[in-house]
C-alpha positions as CSV (number, residue, x, y, z in Angstrom):
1,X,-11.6,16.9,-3.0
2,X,-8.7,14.0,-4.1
3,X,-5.4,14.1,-2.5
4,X,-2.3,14.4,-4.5
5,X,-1.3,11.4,-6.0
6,X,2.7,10.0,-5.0
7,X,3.7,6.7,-5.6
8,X,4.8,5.0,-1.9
9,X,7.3,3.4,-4.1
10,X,10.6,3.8,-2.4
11,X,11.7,5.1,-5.8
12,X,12.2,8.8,-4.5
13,X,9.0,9.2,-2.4
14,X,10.5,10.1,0.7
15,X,8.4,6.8,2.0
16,X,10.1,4.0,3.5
17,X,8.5,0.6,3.0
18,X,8.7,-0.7,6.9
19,X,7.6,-4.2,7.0
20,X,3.7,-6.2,6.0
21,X,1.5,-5.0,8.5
22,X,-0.7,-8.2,8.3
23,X,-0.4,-10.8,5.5
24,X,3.2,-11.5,4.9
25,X,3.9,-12.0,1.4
26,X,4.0,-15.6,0.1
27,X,0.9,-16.5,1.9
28,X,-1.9,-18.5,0.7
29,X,-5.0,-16.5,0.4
30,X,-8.3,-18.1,-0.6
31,X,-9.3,-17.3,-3.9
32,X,-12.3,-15.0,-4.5
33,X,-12.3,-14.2,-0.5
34,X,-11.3,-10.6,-0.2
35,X,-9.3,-9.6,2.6
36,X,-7.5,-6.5,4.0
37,X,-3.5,-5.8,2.9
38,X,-1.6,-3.3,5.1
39,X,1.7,-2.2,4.9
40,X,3.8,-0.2,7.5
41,X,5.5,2.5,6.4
42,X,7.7,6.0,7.3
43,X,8.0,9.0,6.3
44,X,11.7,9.9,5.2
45,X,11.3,13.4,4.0
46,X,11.1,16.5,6.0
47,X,7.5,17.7,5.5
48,X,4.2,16.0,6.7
49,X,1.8,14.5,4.6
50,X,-1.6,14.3,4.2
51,X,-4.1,14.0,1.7
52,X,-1.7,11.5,-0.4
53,X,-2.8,8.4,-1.8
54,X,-1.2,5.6,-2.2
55,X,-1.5,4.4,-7.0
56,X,-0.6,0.9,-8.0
57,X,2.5,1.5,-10.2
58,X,2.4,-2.5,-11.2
59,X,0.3,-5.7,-11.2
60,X,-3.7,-5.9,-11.8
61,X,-4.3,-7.0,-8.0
62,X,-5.8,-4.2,-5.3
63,X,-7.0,-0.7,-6.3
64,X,-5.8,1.2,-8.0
65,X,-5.7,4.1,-5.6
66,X,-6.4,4.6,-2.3
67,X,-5.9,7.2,1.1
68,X,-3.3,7.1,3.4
69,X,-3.5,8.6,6.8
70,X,-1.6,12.0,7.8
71,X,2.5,10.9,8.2
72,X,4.9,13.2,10.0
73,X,8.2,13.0,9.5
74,X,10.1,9.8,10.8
75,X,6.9,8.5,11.7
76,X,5.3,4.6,10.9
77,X,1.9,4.6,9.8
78,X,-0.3,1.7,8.5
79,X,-1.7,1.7,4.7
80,X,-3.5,-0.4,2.9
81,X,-6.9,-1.2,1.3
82,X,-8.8,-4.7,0.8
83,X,-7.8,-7.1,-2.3
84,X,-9.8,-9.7,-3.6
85,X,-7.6,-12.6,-5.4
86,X,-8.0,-14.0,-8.7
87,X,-11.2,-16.9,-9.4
88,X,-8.1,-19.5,-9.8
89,X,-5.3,-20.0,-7.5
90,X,-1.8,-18.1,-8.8
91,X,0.9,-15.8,-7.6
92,X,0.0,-12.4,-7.5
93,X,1.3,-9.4,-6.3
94,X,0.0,-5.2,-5.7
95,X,3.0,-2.8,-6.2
96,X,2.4,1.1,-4.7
């Protein structure tokens, strides 16, 4: 059975982005070599969540969805899913 879907945009979510769990953002990435993308985040609301998923909102990098782990309230957790970059090298970027 899916999980809800919520954008972890900091839009309203209640989620917090915290800081790049692993690849900081302006790295160089090899192209066509998929690797893993995490992000730390925290839970600003009052509730905990689980089932949620995490939908790009933006770009045409990463998946489109994917799960998150259970988040209590005030706590950090680690999302993220793996990305393969474009054939040629160029900026890109996956917005949740």
């Amino acid at each position: 059975m899916p999980g809800k879907k919520v954008s972890m945009h900091n839009s309203g979510s209640c989620t917090a982005f915290a800081r790049d769990a692993n690849v900081p953002e302006r790295n160089s990435i090899t192209t066509e070599a998929s690797f893993h993308k995490g992000w730390a985040v925290r839970d600003r609301g009052a509730s905990t969540w689980d089932g949620v998923q995490a939908v790009r909102i933006a770009s045409d990098y990463g998946p489109e969805v994917f799960g998150t782990p259970a988040q209590r309230p005030g706590q950090e957790v680690e999302i993220g899913d793996d990305i393969t970059p474009p054939e040629r090298p160029e900026a890109c970027r996956a917005n949740y």
